[in-house]
C-alpha positions in Angstrom: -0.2 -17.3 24.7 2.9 -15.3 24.2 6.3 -17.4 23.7 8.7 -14.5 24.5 7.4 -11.7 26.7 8.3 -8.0 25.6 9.8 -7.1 29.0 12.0 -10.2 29.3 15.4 -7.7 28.3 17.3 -10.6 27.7 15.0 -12.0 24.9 16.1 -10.1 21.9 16.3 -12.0 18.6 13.7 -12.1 16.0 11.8 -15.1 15.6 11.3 -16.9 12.5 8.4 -19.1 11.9 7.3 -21.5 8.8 5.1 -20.1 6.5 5.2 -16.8 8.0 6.1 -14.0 5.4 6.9 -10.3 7.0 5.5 -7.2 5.5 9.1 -7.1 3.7 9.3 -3.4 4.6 12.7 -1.7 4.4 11.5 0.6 7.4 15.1 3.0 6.9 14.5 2.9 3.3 10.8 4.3 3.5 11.7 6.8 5.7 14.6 8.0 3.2 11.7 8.0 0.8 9.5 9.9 2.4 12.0 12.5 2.8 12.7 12.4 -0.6 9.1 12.4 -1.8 8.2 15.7 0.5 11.2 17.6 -0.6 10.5 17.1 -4.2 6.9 17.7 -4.1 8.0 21.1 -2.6 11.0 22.0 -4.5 8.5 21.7 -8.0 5.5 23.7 -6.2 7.9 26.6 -4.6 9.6 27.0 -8.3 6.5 27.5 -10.1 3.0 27.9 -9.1 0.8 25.0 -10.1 -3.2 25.5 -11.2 -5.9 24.2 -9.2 -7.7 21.1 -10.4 -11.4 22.0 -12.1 -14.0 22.4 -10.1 -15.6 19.4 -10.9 -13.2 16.8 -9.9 -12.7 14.8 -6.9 -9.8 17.1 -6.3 -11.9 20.3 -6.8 -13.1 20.2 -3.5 -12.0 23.3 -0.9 -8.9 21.2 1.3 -10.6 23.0 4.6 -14.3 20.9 3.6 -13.2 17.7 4.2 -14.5 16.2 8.2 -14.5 13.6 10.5 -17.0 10.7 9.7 -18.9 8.8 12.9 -19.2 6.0 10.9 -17.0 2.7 11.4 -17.7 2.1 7.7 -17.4 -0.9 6.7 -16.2 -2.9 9.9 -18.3 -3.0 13.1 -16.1 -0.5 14.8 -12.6 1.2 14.4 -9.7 -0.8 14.1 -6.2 -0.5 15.6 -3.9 -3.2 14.4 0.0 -4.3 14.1 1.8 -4.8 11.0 4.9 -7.4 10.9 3.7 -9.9 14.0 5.4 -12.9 14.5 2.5 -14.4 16.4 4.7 -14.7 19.9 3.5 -11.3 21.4 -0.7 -11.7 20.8 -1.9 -11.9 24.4 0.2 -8.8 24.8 -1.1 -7.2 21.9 -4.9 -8.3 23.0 -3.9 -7.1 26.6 -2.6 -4.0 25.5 -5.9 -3.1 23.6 -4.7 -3.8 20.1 -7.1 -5.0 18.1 -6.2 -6.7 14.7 -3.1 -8.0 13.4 -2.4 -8.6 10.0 -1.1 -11.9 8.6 0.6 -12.2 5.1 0.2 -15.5 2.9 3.2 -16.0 0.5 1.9 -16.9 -3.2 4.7 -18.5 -3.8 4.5 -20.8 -1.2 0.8 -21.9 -1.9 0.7 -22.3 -5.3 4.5 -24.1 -6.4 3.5 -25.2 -9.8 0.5 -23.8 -11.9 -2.8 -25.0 -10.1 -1.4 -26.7 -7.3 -1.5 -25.7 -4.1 -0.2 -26.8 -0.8 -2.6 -27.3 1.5 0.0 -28.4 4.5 1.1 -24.6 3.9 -2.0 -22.7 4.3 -3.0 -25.3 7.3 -0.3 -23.4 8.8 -2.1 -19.8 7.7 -5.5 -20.9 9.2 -3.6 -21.8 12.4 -1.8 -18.4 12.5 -5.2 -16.8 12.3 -7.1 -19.3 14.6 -4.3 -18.5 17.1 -4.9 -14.8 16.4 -8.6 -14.9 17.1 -8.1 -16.7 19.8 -6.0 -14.7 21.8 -9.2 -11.8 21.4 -7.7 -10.3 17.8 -9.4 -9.8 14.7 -7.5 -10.7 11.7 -6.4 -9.0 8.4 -5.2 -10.8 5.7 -2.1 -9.8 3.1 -2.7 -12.3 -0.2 1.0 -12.0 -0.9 0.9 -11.2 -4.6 4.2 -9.9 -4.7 5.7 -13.0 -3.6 4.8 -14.9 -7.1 6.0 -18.3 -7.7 8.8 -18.6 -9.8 6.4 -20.2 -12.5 5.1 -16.7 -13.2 7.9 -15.0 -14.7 7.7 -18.1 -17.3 4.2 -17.2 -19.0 3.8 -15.7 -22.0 4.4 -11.5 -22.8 6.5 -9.5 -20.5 6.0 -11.1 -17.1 8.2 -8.5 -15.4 8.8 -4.7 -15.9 10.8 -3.2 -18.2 12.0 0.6 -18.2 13.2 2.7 -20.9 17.3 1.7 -20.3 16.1 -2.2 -21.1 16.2 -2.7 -17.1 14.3 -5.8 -16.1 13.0 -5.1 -12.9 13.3 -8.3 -10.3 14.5 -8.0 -6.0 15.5 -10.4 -4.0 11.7 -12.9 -3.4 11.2 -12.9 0.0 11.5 -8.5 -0.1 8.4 -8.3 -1.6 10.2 -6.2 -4.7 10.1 -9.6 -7.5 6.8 -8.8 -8.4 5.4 -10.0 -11.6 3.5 -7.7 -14.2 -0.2 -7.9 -13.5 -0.6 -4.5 -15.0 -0.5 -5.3 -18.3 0.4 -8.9 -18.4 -3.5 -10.4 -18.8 -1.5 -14.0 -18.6 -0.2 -13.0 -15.3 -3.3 -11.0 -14.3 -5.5 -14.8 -15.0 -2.8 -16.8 -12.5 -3.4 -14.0 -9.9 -6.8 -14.5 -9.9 -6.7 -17.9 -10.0 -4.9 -17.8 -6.6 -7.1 -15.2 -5.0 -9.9 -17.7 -5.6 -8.0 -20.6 -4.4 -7.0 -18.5 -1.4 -10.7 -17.2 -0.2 -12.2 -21.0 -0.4 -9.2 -21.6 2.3 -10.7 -18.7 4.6 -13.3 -19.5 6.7 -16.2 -17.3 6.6 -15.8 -14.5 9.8 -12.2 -15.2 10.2 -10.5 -12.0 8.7 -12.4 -8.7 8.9 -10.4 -7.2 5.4 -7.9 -8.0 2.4 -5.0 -5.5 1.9 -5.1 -4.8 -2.3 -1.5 -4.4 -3.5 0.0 -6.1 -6.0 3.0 -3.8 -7.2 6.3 -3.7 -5.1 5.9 -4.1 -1.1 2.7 -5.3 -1.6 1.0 -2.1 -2.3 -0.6 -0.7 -5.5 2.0 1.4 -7.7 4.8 0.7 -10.5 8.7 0.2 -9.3 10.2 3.6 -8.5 12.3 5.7 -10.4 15.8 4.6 -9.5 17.3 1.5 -10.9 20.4 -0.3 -11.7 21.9 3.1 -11.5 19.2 4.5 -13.6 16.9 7.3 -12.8 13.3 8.4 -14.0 12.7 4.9 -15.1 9.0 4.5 -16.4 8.3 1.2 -16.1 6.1 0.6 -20.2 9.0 -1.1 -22.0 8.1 -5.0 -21.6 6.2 -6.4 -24.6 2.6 -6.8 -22.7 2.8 -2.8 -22.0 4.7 -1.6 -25.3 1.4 -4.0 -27.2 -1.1 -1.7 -25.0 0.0 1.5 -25.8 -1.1 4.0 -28.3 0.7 3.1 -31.8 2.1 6.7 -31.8 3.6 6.3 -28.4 5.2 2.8 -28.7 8.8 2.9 -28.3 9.0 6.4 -26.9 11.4 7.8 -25.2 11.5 10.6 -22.2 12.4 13.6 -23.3 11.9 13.3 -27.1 9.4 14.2 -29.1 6.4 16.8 -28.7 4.1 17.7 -25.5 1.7 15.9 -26.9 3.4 12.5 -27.0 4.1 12.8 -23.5 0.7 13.5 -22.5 0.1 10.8 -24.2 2.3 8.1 -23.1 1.7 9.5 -19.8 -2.1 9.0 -19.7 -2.1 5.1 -21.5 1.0 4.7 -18.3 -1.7 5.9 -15.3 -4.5 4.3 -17.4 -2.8 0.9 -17.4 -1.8 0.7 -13.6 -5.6 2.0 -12.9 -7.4 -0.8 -14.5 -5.3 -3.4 -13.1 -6.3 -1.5 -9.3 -10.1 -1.7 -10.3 -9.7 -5.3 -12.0 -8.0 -6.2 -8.1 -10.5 -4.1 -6.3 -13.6 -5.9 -7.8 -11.9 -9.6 -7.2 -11.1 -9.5 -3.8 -14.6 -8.0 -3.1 -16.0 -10.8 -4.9 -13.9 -13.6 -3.7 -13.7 -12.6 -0.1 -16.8 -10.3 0.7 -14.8 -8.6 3.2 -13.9 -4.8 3.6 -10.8 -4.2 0.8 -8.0 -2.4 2.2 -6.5 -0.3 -1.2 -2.8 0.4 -0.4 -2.2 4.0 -1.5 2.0 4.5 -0.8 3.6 7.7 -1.5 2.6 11.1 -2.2 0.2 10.8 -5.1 0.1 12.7 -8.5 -0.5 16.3 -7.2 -2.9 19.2 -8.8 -1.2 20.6 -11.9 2.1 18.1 -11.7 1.1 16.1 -14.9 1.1 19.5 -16.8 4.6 20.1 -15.4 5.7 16.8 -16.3 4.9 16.5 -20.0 6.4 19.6 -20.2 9.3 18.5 -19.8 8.7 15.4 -22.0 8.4 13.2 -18.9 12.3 14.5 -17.7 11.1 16.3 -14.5 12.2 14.5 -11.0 9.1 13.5 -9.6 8.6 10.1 -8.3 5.1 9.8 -7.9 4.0 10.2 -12.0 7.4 6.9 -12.4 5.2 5.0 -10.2 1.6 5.8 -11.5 0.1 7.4 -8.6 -3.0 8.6 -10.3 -5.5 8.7 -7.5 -7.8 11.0 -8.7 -8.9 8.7 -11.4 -8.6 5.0 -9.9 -10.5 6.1 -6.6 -13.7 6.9 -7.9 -13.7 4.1 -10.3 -13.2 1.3 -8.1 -16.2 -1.2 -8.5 -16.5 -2.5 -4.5 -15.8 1.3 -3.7 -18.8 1.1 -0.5 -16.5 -1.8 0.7 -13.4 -0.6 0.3 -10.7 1.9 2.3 -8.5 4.4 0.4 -5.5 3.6 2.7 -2.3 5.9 2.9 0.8 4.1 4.3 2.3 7.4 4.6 0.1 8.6 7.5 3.0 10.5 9.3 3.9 12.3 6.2 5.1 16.2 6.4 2.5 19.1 5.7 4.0 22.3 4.2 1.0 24.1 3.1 -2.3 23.4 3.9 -2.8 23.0 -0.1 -3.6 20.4 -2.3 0.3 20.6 -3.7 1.6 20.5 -0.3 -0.2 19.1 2.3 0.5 15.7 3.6 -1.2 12.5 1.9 -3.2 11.5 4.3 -5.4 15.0 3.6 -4.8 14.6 0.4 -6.6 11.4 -0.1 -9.4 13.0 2.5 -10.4 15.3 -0.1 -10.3 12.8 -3.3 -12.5 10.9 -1.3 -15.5 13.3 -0.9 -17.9 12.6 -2.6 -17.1 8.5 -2.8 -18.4 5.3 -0.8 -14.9 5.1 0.2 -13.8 5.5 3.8 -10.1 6.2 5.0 -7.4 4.7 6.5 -3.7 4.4 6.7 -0.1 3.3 8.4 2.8 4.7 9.2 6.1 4.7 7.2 7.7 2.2 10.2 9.8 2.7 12.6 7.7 6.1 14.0 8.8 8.1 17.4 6.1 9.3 19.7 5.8 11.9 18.0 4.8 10.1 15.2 2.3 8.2 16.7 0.6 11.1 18.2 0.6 13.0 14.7 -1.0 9.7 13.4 -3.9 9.3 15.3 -4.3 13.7 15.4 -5.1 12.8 11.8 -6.6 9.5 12.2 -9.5 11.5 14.5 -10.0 14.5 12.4 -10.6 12.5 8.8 -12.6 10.1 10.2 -10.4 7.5 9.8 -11.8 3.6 10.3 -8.8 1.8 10.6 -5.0 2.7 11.5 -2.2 0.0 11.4 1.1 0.4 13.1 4.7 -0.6 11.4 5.5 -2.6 13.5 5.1 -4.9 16.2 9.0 -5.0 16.2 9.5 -2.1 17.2 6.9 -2.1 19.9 8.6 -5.0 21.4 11.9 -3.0 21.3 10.1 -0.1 22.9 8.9 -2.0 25.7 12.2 -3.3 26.3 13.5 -0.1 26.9 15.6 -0.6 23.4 13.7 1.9 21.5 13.0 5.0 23.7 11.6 7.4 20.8 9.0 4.9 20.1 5.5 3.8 21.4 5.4 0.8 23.7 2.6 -1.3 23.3 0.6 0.0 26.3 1.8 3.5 24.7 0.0 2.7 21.0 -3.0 2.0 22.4 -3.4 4.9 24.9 -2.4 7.4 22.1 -5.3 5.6 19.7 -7.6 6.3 22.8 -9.3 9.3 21.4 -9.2 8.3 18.0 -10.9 5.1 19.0 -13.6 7.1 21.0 -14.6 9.5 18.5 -16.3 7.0 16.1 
C-alpha cells in the first residue's frame, strides 16, 4: 500500500500529489504563536487581577469539576488520526494502530467558476478516501473553505477583511490565509454553502466519520490575527459588509477613541458577527453531511474578565485572542448540531501557569465551557511536537474525556522514524503513547 516506506533513510523528499491540498500549517509559525499567546495571557493576568465570570455561565463552573467522559460521543469509539498525509504511508499508519487520517478538498479546485464543479477533481478526492479506507483507516474530511476560488473575492460587499489601517487582508492561496469574508459577507456566506452541498452529494454515505468546521485563516474558525503589513492590533470590521452590520454609533470607529462604552460596543457586534457565521457553518455541515462536526477552536480563547480589560483601554490592549474573535463562551452553547459536534482545541499542548480559568491551558479551558453542553472534546497539537508533547497530549486527552486526538503531522512521524527527528514520536511511538487514552473510553 505504501509507495515510500518510512525507514527507507534514503527516501526523503516530500511527495506531491494532484488534488491533494496540505493542512497549510506553518508548524514554526504556530509554535511562535503559542508562545506568544501564553506569555501575553500571563503578562495581563499577573498585572492586574481579573474577576471571575458569574456564576451562571458556562465559564462559572469550579476549573477542578470538570472529568473524564466514558463515552465515544458521537463516533463509535475514540479516534487517533494524522493531519497532513500524503496517502504514501497508510498501511504504515493502519499498521502502526492509527486510526483516521484526514483528507482536505480544495474549493478552489472544485468549483472554478460559480456553480460548476469538476467532477475529474473530486474523482480524485473519493479515490484518496477509497484508498484510505482501504488500507483499514477511517476518514475525516477538511471542506477547504479557505481555499476559495478566485471568483469569490469578485461578489458583491467586502469579500475580504479589512482592518482599521485600510489593510486588505489576502496570503498566498494554497497557505490557506486568502480566505474570503463569510462572516459578514451573506453573498460569500450563499457560495459557501452552495459548495458544502455540492461537496456532501460527492461523499458517499459511511465514507468519512466527521467534517472539520473552519472557515477563517488555516482552516479554523477565528478572524486574521493582529499583526499585518506592519500593523498591529488590527480588528478585522472595516470592509463594507461588516462596517453595514455594525451598530450606527460604532461604524467607523477607531481603537482607542472614544468612550468605554463604544468599545464595548464595537467589541460585542465584532464577537457577535464571527459567532453567527460559526453557528450558520455548524448547522450546514450537520445538515448536509450528517456526520460528527469537528469545530476548530485555535488559540487561547477570550479569557474571564479580558473583555473588561480591553475596552478599557478602548480596544488598545495587546491581546490577540479578542483581534481574532475568540468568544467561546458564547458560540459554544449556541451551536444548533451541538449533540453532534466536538469543541476541538488545536492547541492541545499548550502551557498551564495556573490552574485558573485566566491561566490554564486551552485545552481545560474549553473542558469547563463545555459542562453543561451536548458537546464533547477534542483537539491537536500545534505541529511539529517532541515526546514530550505527545505524552502531555494524551495526559489531557485521558483526563477530559477527550473523543478524538489528531496529530500534526504525518511528516514528521515519517522523519521520526527515520531517525531524522529524534525529539519526536515515531509512528509505532504515537500510537503506544495514545494507548491509555484509547483504553479509557
Amino acid at each position: 500500500m505504501d509507495g515510500d516506506r518510512p525507514d527507507e533513510p534514503e527516501r526523503v523528499g516530500v511527495s506531491v500529489q494532484i488534488g491533494l491540498r496540505p493542512r497549510s500549517v506553518n508548524r514554526s509559525v504556530k509554535r511562535v504563536a503559542k508562545t506568544f499567546l501564553a506569555a501575553i495571557a500571563l503578562m495581563v493576568t499577573v498585572t492586574a487581577a481579573l474577576p471571575a465570570w458569574p456564576t451562571g455561565s458556562p465559564a462559572g463552573a469550579a476549573v477542578g469539576a470538570r472529568s473524564a467522559s466514558a463515552s465515544s460521543g458521537p463516533f463509535a469509539s475514540r479516534v487517533l488520526g494524522v493531519l497532513g498525509v500524503t496517502g504514501r504511508y497508510l498501511g504504515t499508519e493502519h499498521a502502526s494502530g492509527i486510526g483516521a487520517v484526514t483528507i482536505t478538498v480544495g474549493w478552489a479546485d472544485a468549483e472554478l467558476t460559480p456553480g460548476t464543479f469538476r467532477a475529474s477533481y473530486f474523482q480524485q478526492i473519493r479515490d484518496r478516501i477509497a484508498a484510505a479506507r482501504a488500507a483499514g483507516l477511517q476518514v475525516i474530511l477538511e471542506p477547504g473553505l479557505q481555499f476559495p476560488p478566485a471568483w469569490v473575492f469578485a461578489l458583491s460587499g467586502g469579500t475580504r477583511f479589512v482592518d482599521q489601517y485600510g489593510d486588505a487582508f489576502s496570503g498566498d492561496p494554497p497557505s490557506g490565509n486568502n480566505v474570503a469574508n463569510a462572516v459578514t459577507n451573506l453573498a460569500v456566506r450563499s457560495a459557501e454553502g452552495q459548495y458544502l452541498a455540492w461537496l456532501a452529494t460527492q461523499i458517499d454515505p459511511g465514507s468519512v466519520i466527521a467534517v472539520r468546521e473552519g472557515g477563517g485563516p488555516l482552516g479554523e474558525l477565528h478572524y486574521p490575527g493582529p499583526g499585518y503589513a506592519g500593523h498591529t492590533n488590527c480588528y478585522w470590521a472595516y470592509d463594507s459588509s461588516t462596517q453595514s452590520q455594525l451598530p450606527t454609533s460604532v461604524q467607523a470607529w477607531q481603537p482607542g477613541t472614544g468612550s468605554v462604552a463604544d468599545a464595548t460596543t464595537f467589541l460585542d457586534a465584532y464577537n457577535t458577527g464571527l459567532r453567527d457565521y460559526g453557528t450558520w457553518l455548524n448547522g450546514q455541515l450537520w445538515a448536509d453531511f450528517s456526520v460528527p462536526v469537528l469545530v476548530m477552536l485555535p488559540g487561547w480563547g477570550e479569557r474571564p474578565g479580558g473583555a473588561a480589560k480591553e475596552t478599557a483601554s478602548l480596544l488598545t490592549l495587546s491581546m490577540p485572542e479578542f483581534n481574532e474573535g475568540l468568544d467561546w463562551v458564547d458560540l459554544l452553547p449556541a451551536l444548533p448540531a451541538g449533540s453532534h459536534s466536538v469543541a476541538y482545541t488545536t492547541y492541545l499542548d499548550g502551557v498551564t501557569y495556573l490552574p485558573t480559568l485566566q491561566l490554564e491551558d486551552p485545552a481545560d479551558f474549553i473542558a469547563t465551557l463545555v459542562v453543561g453542553t451536548q458537546l464533547t472534546l477534542g483537539g491537536e497539537n500545534t505541529g511539529n511536537g517532541t515526546m514530550a508533547d505527545m505524552r502531555l497530549s494524551f495526559k489531557r486527552a485521558a483526563a477530559l474525556g477527550y473523543v478524538i486526538v489528531d496529530w500534526m503531522s504525518e511528516a514528521q512521524l515519517v522523519a521520526s522514524t527515520r531517525g531524522l527527528d529524534p525529539a519526536g514520536p515515531t509512528f509505532h511511538l504515537l500510537s503506544g503513547g495514545a494507548a491509555a487514552w484509547l483504553a479509557s473510553a
